[in-house]
KOLPA-555915 format. One line per field, with one value per residue (C-alpha): residue in one letter; x, y, z. Coordinates in steps of 0.5 Angstrom, whole numbers, always signed. Layout:
N
type	(A; ...)
x	(X; ...)
y	(Y; ...)
z	(Z; ...)
***
This chain:
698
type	(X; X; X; X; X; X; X; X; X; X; X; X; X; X; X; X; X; X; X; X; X; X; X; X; X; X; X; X; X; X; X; X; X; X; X; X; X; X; X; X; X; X; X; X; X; X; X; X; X; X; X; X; X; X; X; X; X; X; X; X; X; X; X; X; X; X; X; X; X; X; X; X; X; X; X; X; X; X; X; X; X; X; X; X; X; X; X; X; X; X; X; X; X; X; X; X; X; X; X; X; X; X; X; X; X; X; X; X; X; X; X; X; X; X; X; X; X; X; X; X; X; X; X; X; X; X; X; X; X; X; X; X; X; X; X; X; X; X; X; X; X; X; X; X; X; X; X; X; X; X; X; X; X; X; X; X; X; X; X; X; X; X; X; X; X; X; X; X; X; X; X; X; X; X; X; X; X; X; X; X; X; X; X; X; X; X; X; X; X; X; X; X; X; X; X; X; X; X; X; X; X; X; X; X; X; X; X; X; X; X; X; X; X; X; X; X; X; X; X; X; X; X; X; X; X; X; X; X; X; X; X; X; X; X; X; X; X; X; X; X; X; X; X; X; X; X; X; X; X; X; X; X; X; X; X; X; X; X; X; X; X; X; X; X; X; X; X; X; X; X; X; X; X; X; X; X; X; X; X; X; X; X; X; X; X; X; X; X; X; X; X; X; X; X; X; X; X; X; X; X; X; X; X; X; X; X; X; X; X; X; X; X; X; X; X; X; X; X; X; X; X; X; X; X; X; X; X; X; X; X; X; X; X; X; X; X; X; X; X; X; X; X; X; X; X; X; X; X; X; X; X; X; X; X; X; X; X; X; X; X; X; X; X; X; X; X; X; X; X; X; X; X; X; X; X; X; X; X; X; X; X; X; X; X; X; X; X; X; X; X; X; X; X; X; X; X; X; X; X; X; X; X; X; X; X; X; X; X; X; X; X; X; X; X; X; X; X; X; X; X; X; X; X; X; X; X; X; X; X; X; X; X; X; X; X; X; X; X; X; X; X; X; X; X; X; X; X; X; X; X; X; X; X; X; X; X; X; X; X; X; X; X; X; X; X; X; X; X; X; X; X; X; X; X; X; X; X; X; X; X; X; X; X; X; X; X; X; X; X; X; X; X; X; X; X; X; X; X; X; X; X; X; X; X; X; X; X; X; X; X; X; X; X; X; X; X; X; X; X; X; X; X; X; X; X; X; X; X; X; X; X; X; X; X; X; X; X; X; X; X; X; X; X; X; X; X; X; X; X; X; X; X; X; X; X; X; X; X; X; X; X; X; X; X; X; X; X; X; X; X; X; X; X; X; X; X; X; X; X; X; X; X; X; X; X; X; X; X; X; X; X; X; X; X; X; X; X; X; X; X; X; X; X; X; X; X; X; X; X; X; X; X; X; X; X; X; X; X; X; X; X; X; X; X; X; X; X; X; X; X; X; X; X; X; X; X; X; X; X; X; X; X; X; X; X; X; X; X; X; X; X; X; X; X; X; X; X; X; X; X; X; X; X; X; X; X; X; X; X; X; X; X; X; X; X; X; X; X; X; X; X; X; X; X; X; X; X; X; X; X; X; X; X; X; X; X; X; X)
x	(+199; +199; +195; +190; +189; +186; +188; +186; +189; +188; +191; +190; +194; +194; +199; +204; +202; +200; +196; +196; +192; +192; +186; +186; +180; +179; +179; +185; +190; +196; +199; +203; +204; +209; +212; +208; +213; +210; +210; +211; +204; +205; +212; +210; +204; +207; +212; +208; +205; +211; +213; +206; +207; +214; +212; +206; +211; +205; +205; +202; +199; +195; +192; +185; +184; +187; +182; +185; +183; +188; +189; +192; +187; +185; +193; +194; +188; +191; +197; +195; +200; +194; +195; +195; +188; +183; +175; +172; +164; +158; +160; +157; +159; +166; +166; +162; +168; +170; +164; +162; +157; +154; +157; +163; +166; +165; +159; +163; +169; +171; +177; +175; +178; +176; +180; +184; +180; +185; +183; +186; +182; +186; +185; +177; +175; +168; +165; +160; +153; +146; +142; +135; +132; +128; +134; +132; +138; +140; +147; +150; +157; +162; +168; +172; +171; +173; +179; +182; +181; +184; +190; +190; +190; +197; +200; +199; +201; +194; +195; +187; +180; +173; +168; +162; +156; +149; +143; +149; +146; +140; +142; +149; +150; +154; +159; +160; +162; +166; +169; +170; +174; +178; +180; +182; +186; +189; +191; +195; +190; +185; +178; +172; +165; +161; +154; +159; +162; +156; +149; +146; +143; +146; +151; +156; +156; +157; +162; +166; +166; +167; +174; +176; +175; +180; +185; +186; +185; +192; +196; +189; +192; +199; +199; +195; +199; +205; +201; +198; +206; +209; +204; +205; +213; +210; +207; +200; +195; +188; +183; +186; +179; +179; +174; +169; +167; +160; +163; +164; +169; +170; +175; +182; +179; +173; +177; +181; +176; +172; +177; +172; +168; +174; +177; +174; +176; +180; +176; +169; +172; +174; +165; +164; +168; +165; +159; +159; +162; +156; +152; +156; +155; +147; +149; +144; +148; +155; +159; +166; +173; +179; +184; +190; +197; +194; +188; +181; +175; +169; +162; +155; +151; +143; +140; +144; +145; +151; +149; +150; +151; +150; +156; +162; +168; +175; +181; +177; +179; +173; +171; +164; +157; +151; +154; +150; +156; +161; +166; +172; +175; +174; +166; +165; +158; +158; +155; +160; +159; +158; +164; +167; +175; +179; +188; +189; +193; +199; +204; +200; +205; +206; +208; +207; +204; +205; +202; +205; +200; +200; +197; +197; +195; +193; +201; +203; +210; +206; +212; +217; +220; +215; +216; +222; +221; +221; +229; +228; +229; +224; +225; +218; +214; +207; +202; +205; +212; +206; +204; +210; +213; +206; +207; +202; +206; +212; +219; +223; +221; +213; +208; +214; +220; +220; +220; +224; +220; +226; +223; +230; +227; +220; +223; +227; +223; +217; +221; +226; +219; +214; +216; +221; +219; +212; +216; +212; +213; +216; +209; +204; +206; +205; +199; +197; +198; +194; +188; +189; +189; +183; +179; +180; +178; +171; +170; +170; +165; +161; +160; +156; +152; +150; +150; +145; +141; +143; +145; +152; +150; +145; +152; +158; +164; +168; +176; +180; +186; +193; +191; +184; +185; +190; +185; +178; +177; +178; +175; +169; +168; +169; +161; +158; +159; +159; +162; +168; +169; +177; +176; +181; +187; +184; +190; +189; +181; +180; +184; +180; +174; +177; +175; +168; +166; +163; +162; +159; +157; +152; +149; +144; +139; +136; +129; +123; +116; +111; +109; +103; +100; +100; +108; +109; +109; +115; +118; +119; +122; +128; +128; +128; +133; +138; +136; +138; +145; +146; +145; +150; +156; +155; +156; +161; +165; +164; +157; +151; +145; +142; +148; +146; +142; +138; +137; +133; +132; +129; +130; +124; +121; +115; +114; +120; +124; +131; +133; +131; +129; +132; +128; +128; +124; +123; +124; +116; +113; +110; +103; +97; +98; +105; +105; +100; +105; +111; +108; +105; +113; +115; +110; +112; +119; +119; +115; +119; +125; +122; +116; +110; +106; +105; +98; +95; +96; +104; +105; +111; +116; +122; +128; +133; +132; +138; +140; +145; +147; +152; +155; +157; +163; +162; +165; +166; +161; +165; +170; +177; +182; +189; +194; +200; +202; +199; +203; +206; +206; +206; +210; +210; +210; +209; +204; +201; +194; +193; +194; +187; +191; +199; +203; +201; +206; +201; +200; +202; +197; +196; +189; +190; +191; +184; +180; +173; +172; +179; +180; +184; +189; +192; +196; +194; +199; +198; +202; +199; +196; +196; +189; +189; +184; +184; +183; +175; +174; +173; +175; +174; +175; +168; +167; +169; +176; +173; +176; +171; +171; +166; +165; +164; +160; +166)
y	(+192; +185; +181; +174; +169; +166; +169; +171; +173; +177; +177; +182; +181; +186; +189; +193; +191; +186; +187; +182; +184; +180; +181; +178; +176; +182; +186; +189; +189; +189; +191; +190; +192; +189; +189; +183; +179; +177; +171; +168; +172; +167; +169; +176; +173; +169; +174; +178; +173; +171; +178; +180; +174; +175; +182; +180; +174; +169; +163; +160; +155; +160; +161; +160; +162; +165; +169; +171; +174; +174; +175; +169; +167; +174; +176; +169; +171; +178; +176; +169; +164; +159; +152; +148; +148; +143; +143; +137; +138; +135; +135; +140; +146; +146; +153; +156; +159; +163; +165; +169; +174; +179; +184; +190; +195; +200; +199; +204; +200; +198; +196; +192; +184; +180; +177; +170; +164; +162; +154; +154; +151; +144; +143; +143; +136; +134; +128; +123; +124; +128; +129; +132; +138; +133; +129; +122; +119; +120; +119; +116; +118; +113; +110; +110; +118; +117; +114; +117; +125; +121; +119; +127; +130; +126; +127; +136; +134; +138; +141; +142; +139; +143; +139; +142; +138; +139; +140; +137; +144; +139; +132; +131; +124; +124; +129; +125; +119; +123; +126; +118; +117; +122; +122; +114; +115; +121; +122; +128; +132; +137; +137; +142; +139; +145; +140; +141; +149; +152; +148; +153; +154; +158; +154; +160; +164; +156; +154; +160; +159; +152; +155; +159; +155; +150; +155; +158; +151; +149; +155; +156; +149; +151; +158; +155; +149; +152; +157; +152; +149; +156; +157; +150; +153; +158; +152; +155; +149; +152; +153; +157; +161; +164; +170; +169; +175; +175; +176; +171; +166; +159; +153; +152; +146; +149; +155; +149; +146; +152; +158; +162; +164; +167; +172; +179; +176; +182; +187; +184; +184; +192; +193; +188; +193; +199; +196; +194; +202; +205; +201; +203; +210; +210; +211; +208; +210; +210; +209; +206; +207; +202; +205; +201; +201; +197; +198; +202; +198; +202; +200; +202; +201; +203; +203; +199; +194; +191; +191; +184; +182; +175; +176; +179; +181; +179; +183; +189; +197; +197; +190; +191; +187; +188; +193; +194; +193; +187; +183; +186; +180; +174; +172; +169; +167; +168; +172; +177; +183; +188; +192; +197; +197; +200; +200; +206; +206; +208; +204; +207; +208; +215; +215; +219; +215; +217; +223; +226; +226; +224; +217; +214; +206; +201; +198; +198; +199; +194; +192; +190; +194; +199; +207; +210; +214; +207; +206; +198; +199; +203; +208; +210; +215; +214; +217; +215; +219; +225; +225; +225; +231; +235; +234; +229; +223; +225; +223; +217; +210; +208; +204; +199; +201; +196; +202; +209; +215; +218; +225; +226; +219; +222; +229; +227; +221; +226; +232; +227; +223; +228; +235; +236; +233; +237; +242; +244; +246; +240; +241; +242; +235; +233; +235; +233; +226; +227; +229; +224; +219; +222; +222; +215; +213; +217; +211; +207; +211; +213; +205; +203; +211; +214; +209; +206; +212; +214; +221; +221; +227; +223; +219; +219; +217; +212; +212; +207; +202; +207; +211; +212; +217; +222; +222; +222; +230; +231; +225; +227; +235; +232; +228; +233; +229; +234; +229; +223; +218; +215; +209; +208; +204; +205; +202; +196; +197; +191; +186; +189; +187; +180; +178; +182; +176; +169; +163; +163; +158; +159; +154; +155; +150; +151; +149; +151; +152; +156; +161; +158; +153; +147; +149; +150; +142; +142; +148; +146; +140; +144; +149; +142; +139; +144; +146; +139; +140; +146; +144; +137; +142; +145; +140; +136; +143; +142; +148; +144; +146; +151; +156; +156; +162; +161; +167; +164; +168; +166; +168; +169; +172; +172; +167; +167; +172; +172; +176; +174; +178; +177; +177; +175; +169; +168; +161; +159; +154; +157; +155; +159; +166; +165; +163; +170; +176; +172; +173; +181; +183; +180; +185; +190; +191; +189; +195; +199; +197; +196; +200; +195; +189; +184; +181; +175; +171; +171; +166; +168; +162; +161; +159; +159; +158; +160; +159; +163; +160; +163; +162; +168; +166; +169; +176; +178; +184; +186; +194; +193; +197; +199; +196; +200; +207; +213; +216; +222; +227; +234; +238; +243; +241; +245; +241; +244; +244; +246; +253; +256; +254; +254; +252; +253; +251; +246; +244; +236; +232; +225; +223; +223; +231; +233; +236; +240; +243; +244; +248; +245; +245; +239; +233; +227; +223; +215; +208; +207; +212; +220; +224; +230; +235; +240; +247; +247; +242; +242; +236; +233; +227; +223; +219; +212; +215; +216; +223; +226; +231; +236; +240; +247; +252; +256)
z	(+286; +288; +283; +285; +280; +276; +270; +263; +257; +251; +246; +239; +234; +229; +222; +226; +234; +238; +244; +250; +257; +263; +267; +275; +279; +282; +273; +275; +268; +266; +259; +253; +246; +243; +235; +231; +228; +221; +218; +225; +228; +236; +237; +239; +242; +247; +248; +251; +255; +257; +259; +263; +267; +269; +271; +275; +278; +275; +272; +268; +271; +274; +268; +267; +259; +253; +248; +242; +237; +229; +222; +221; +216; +213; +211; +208; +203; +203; +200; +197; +201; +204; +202; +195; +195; +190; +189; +188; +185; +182; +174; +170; +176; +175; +174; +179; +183; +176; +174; +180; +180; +176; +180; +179; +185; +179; +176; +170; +170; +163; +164; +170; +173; +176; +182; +180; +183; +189; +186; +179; +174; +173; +181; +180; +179; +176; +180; +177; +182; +182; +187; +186; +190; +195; +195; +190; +187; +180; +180; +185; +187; +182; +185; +179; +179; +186; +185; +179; +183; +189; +184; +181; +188; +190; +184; +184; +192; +194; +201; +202; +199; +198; +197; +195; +191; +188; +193; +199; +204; +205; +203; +205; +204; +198; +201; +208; +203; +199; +205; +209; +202; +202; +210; +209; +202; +204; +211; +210; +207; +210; +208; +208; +206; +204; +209; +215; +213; +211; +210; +206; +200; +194; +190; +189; +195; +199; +194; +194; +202; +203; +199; +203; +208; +205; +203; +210; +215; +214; +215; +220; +223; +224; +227; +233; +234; +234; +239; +244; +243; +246; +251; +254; +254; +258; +263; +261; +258; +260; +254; +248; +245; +239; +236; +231; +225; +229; +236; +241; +242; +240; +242; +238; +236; +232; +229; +226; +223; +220; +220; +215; +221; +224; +219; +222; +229; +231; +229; +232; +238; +238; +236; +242; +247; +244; +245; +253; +253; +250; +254; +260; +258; +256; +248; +244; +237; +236; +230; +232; +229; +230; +226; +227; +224; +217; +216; +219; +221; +222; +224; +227; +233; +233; +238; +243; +238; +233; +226; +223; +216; +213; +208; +206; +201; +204; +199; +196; +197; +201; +205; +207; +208; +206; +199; +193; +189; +191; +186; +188; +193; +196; +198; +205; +207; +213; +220; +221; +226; +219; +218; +213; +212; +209; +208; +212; +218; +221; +217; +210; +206; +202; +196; +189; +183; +175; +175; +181; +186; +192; +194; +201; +203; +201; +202; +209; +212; +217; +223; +219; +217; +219; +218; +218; +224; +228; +225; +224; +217; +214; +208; +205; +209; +212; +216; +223; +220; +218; +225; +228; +222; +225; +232; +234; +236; +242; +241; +244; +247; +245; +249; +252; +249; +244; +239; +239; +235; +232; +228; +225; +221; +220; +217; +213; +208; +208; +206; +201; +197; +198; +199; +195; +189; +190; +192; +197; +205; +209; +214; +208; +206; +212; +213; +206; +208; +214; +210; +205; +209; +212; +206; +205; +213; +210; +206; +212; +215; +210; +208; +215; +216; +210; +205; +210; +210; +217; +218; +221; +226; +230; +232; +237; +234; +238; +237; +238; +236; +235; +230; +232; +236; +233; +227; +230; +231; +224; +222; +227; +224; +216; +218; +222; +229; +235; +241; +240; +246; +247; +252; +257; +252; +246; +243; +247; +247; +242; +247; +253; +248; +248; +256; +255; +250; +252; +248; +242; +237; +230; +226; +219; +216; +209; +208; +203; +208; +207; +213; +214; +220; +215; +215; +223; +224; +220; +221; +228; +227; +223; +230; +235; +230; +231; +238; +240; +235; +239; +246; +245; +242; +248; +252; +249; +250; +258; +259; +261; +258; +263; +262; +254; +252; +245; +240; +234; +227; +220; +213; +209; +202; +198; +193; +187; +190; +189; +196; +204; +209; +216; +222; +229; +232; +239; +242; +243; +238; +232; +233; +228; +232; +232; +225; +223; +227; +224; +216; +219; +222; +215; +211; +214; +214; +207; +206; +211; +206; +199; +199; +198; +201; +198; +195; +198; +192; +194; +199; +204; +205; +210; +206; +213; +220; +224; +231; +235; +242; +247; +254; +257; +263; +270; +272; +264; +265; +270; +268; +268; +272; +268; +274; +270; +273; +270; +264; +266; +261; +262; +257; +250; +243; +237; +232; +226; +226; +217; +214; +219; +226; +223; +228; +236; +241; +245; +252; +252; +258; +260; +261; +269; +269; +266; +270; +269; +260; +257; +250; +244; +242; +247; +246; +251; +249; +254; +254; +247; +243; +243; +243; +238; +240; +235; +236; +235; +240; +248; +252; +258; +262; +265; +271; +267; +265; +257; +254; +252; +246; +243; +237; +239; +234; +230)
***
């Protein structure tokens, strides 16, 4: 197949792999997956570029885009190795950042501790200013203050500045002074305005924020310069755009900035492309699994909709929004498609704690060294080495070769760290790593169904990333979900989920109105404010306004609450009956999740008003077709199916040969994944190319 440019570029990096497509005009793509190559996270990026375009004999000058989707920033959290970062706040709030909120990840935990600040104490500094709620002047900023805290941060040789003052959401002009002071006499250091990262109210959650976003930038900084460094090697100097946490893609140079909204880009981009699949497909309700080599995400669509979350944790056991119970990692108030995640990937390793039982996660063997059966160094047994043991994952070279899969490797660190210490069967060790891996993939999924009073049965379960598909028949028969979907190269699948995105960017003001028609006047000064704002982004960034579509929302509570509602806005002004339906829509959803209406005697207030704006690209909406050969598979392997099944010498097909309703046990093993389907499941393939499963009555 001949390709015609332009071209684009995705490009997932993930904990063990990274993923590069490359799309033509025409929707054909061609693929590789290639190891990650931590901590340099680009170069294997820029190696599968450069290998797509040498066997497409392209070049990189017929290159339109690339959109890439990372977790630079998150891993610099993870591991604790962002920048030297200093806070710089109003006097007396020294120590919002350490204090938190009253919240715990286990309510009886006696012995729990909250995580250490990434901003130690002696690197907050206290600056003389006030401002008051309607922003009168108090305090204003002193310049002897100023002076002694620029002295402080060179002398601790700080790499990155937080500033967060007092009332800075709505009135940050004492922040922009701090921040032209600290960019003239401080040349070389980053800094984050919390006006220019996060204009909402909330002095915890916007502090917290504002540091992460300072933590990350410099690493955030250096990984896309040497990105954009590499591929103007390839001869590529077409836009570089980055996913965000809430879906939809912004340029190099805003990801720079305010790195903090893109920490979930890869994972969102996996939801986007379920959801274009679902739709596709005519699902309404979908729950997504994206199961990789680190770390499974699990998420839900209802109703043909992505559910959205206002903030999330970053470095807890279980990373997710809209939780009861939180505390156990690093806050971001920011959109983000609502995500559950969780340590449980390929590269999990197995290991038995002091008591003897048997453990899996959260540590990874992630690419380097990888588990053992890759032969790159690895020692300890995974979850990839238990599926190869159990039979699921076929010998030899793996998607392109880069990795070999040796079952010598994998029998024998199973069978040497878990089997003969517990003194159990080689394959019951196995399995049991299987199943407790598993069991810690549920917690993901419970997370966004159950615990939100959704019942999972009313669901299809959609399967990808490398993992995905080797766990979902279990994973689906544990929640009572009768059908799996596996999309065509589901451990590319986030990667397709790139070029499916368009332009996006988001913007927030905090207000206090009261939802009344004396109020509309000046609620619709805020939306035009913003509007404008957003329109001249846009702009700035080459799209004319008429390509730029406009969704509005607003957050509202009764009176002396202490929690918001969220709830859409269409972009008509708010006249009198405008102002009447927004304050009924209000009423009753508050009473749909709380259980009440309010009395006329409290008042609604609007304390936020949002605005998203998007850009989607031309052909975007188009399907995509694999330009690779098909993966021939036609073979036997013996696989263990638990003590109910044993071991059953099971037919191995690649997705190309089903035709009509097969039974379990089958292996489908592709380019980039194998689908396990269980012994109680029937499996087809749809017109679209999707393998199919179903539970059937046992």
């Amino acid at each position: 197949m001949k390709p015609t440019g332009p071209f684009r570029v995705g490009a997932d990096v993930g904990g063990t792999f990274t993923d590069v497509v490359l799309a033509d005009a025409g929707g054909n793509v061609w693929t590789a997956k290639v190891p990650s190559t931590p901590p340099d996270f680009e170069t294997a990026v820029l190696n599968g570029i450069s290998r797509l375009l040498h066997g497409t004999a392209a070049s990189g000058s017929e290159v339109a885009e690339v959109v890439h989707g990372t977790t630079v920033a998150t891993n610099a959290i993870l591991e604790r190795r962002g920048a030297l970062t200093a806070l710089i706040t109003t006097r007396g709030f020294r120590d919002v950042l350490e204090l938190r909120r009253i919240r715990a990840p286990q309510m009886y935990d006696l012995f729990f501790q909250k995580p250490p600040e990434l901003v130690e104490r002696c690197l907050r500094f206290e600056l003389g200013e006030r401002l008051t709620a309607r922003g009168e002047v108090l305090d204003e900023v002193d310049p002897n203050d100023l002076n002694r805290i620029a002295r402080g941060l060179k002398e601790e040789k700080v790499e990155s500045v937080a500033v967060c003052l007092l009332h800075a959401y709505a009135w940050p002009q004492h922040e922009t002074l701090v921040g032209d002071y600290l960019r003239r006499n401080l040349p070389d250091v980053q800094i984050s305005l919390s006006s220019e990262v996060l204009r909402e109210r909330k002095e915890y959650e916007r502090t917290a924020t504002t540091v992460v976003n300072a933590y990350v930038r410099p690493v955030m900084r250096g990984y896309l310069a040497a990105m954009r460094s590499g591929l103007e090697a390839l001869g590529i100097r077409s836009p570089l755009l980055i996913m965000q946490s809430a879906g939809g893609l912004t340029p190099e140079e805003e990801a720079a900035r305010r790195p903090v909204y893109m920490l979930e880009s890869g994972p969102a981009a996996g939801v986007l492309a379920s959801q274009a699949t679902a739709r596709h497909l005519g699902l309404e309700n979908v729950i997504t699994l994206d199961m990789g080599g680190t770390t499974a995400k699990a998420s839900l669509i209802e109703e043909g909709r992505v559910r959205y979350s206002p903030e999330y944790e970053v470095g807890a056991s279980l990373s997710a929004g809209n939780r009861l119970t939180g505390g156990g990692g690093e806050l971001i108030r920011a959109p983000s498609i609502d995500l559950a995640e969780v340590g449980s990937g390929g590269g999990s390793i197995a290991y038995l704690d002091g008591a003897g039982g048997l453990r899996v996660g959260p540590r990874s063997a992630g690419a380097v060294p990888g588990p053992a059966c890759y032969s790159r160094g690895g020692e300890e047994p995974t979850v990839t080495d238990a599926n190869v043991v159990l039979g699921y994952i076929r010998p030899g070279r793996l998607a392109n070769g880069d990795i070999a899969i040796d079952p010598d490797a994998a029998t024998s660190t199973v069978r040497d760290r878990i089997a003969t210490p517990l003194g159990m069967d080689l394959l019951q060790a196995a399995e049991g790593i299987h199943r407790i891996a598993n069991a810690r993939t549920m917690r993901a999924l419970r997370a966004v169904s159950t615990e939100r009073g959704r019942d999972p049965r009313e669901f299809v379960l959609m399967a990808f990333g490398g993992s995905g598909p080797v766990h979902a028949a279990g994973l689906a028969r544990e929640l009572h979900i009768r059908q799996v979907i596996v999309p065509p190269l589901p451990g590319l699948f986030s990667a397709l989920g790139l070029l499916a995105s368009g332009v996006e960017h988001h913007d927030v003001r905090s207000c206090l109105l009261f939802a009344t028609d004396a109020e509309a006047a000046s609620l619709e000064r805020v939306r035009q404010e913003l509007r404008q704002k957003m329109l001249d982004r846009f702009e700035a960034e080459g799209y004319a306004a008429s390509r730029v579509a406009l969704s509005w929302s607003a957050d509202l509570r009764f009176q002396g609450q202490a929690s918001e509602i969220r709830l859409e806005l269409s972009g008509d002004p708010l006249d009198g009956p405008g102002i009447q339906a927004l304050n009924e829509a209000f009423e009753t959803e508050h009473q749909r999740l709380y259980g009440h209406r309010s009395d006329p005697e409290n008042p609604t207030e609007i304390i936020a008003v949002r605005l998203v704006g998007q850009v989607a690209a031309p052909g975007r909406e188009a399907g995509f077709r694999h330009g690779a050969s098909a993966f021939a598979a036609r073979s036997r392997r013996q696989a263990y199916f638990g003590s109910d099944y044993g071991v059953i010498d099971t037919p191995v097909v690649a997705r190309s040969d089903l035709s009509g309703t097969a039974r379990g046990p089958l292996l489908i093993d592709e380019y980039d994944s194998t689908i396990v389907v269980s012994p109680f499941m029937s499996v087809r393939r749809d017109e679209h190319g999707n393998v199919v499963m179903e539970v059937e009555d046992e």
